[in-house]
N, C-alpha and C positions, 0 to 999 in steps of 0.2 A: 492670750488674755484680751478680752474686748476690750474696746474704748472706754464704756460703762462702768468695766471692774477698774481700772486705771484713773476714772473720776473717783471713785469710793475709794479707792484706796488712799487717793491724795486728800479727800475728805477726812476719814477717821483720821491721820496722820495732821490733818489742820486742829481735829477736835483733838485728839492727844496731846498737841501742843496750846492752844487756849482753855481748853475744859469741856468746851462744847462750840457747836455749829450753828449757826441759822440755817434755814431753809432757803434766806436769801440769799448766803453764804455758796452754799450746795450749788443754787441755780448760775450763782457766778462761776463755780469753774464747771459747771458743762459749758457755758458762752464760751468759755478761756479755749475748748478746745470743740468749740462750733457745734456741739449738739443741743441737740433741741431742749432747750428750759425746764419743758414738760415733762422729762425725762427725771426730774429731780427724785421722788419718791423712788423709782426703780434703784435709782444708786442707792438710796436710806435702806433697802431691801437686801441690795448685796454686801452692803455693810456689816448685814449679819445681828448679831447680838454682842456689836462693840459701840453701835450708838440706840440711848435709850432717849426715847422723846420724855420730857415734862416741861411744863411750863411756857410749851414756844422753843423750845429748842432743843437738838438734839447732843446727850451728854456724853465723853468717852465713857465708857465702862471699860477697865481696865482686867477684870477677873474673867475666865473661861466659862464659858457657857456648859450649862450641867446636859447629862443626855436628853432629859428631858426638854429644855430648850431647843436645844440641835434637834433634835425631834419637831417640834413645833413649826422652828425656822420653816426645815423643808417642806413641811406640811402646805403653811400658808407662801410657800413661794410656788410651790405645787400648781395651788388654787390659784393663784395670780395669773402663773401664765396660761391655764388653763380657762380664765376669763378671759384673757386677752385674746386668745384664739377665737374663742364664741364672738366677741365684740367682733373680731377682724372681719370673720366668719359674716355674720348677721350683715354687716357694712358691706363689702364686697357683693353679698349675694341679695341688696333691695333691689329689687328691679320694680318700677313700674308695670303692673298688671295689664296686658295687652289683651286679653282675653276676656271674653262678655262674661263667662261666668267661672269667680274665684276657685280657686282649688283649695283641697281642705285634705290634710295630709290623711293617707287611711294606709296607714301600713297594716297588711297582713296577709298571709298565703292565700293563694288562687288557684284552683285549677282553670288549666287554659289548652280547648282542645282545640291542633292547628291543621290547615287541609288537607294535609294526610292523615287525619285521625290519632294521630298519637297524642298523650295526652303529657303535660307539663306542668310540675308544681310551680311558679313563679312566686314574687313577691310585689303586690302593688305597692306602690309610691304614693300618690296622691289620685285624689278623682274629683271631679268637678259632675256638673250636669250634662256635659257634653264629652267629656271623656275620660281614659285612665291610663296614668304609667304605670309600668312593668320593669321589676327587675328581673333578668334571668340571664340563662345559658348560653343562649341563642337570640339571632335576629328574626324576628317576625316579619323583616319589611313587607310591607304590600301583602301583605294577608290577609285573608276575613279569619277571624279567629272568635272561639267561643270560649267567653271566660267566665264563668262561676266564681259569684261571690257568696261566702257564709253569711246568713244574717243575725245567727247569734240565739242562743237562747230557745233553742232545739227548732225550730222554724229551718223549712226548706232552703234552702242555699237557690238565689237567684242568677238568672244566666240572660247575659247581653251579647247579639252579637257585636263584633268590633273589628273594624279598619283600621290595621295598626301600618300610621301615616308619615312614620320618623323612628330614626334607629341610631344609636350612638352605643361607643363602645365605653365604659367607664372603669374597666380594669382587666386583667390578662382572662378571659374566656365569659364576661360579664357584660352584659347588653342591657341596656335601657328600652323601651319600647314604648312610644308613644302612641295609641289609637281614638277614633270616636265611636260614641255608639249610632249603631246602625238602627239595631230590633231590640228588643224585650223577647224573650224566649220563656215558652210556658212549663 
């Protein structure tokens, strides 16, 4: 049982015994066992459908939650933590922009023919004016490669060639590959 489930619990159990909780209440026992204040709504979440807010506080409800409810619960806890990853996500990954010109996410299959002539469906990542990531099978390092992009809307599919300048591995047989462009190809 987490720290969190152990604040909530000791929660509903304070509201069962006076009727209901504040939220200043709530914040004082995450202090009572050193976690973070801010933390206060997550306990009111895993409290479940035994405390119901009105008026500035939250009340025991003493009846079981119908399926429908229980349903809902999981739903919106679902979403919650499912927010919280995105937020964590987004935070972790701002990086100040190091490069002259932003990148602009363009996911979509590519062909990508490499100096042996074999040809490779890849997946771009992003592309900027100066160059494009690739996801795929293999490493391109140090390649001139020729990658074909679709332009959509029955129009000829465009080909650049490229200097693929960086290579990381980002999962079991899955490569990243980073190049510039060199030429425009007619």
């Amino acid at each position: 049982m987490t720290d969190l489930q152990l604040v909530a619990n000791a929660v509903v159990r304070r509201a069962r015994r006076q009727g209901w909780v504040r939220p200043s209440e709530i914040r004082e026992e995450l202090q009572q066992t050193r976690l973070p204040e801010t933390d206060w709504k997550k306990v009111v979440n895993l409290s479940g459908p035994l405390l119901r807010y009105r008026r500035g506080r939250y009340y025991y409800e003493a009846r079981t939650a119908t399926p429908l409810q229980s349903e809902e619960h999981r739903r919106r806890s679902i979403q919650q933590a499912v927010r919280q990853l995105v937020r964590h996500y987004k935070k972790s990954h701002a990086q100040i922009e190091r490069r002259q010109q932003g990148r602009t996410d363009f996911v979509q299959p590519v062909t990508v023919q490499a100096e042996d002539r074999r040809q490779y469906t890849l997946l771009s990542r992003d592309l900027s004016e100066a160059g494009i990531r690739l996801i795929g099978t293999r490493s391109l390092l140090g390649q001139k490669v020729r990658v074909q992009l679709d332009r959509g809307a029955g129009e000829r599919p465009i080909a650049f060639v490229v200097r693929i300048l960086w290579t990381c591995t980002v999962g079991d047989g899955l490569f990243e590959n980073g190049g510039t462009f060199l030429e425009m190809l007619d």
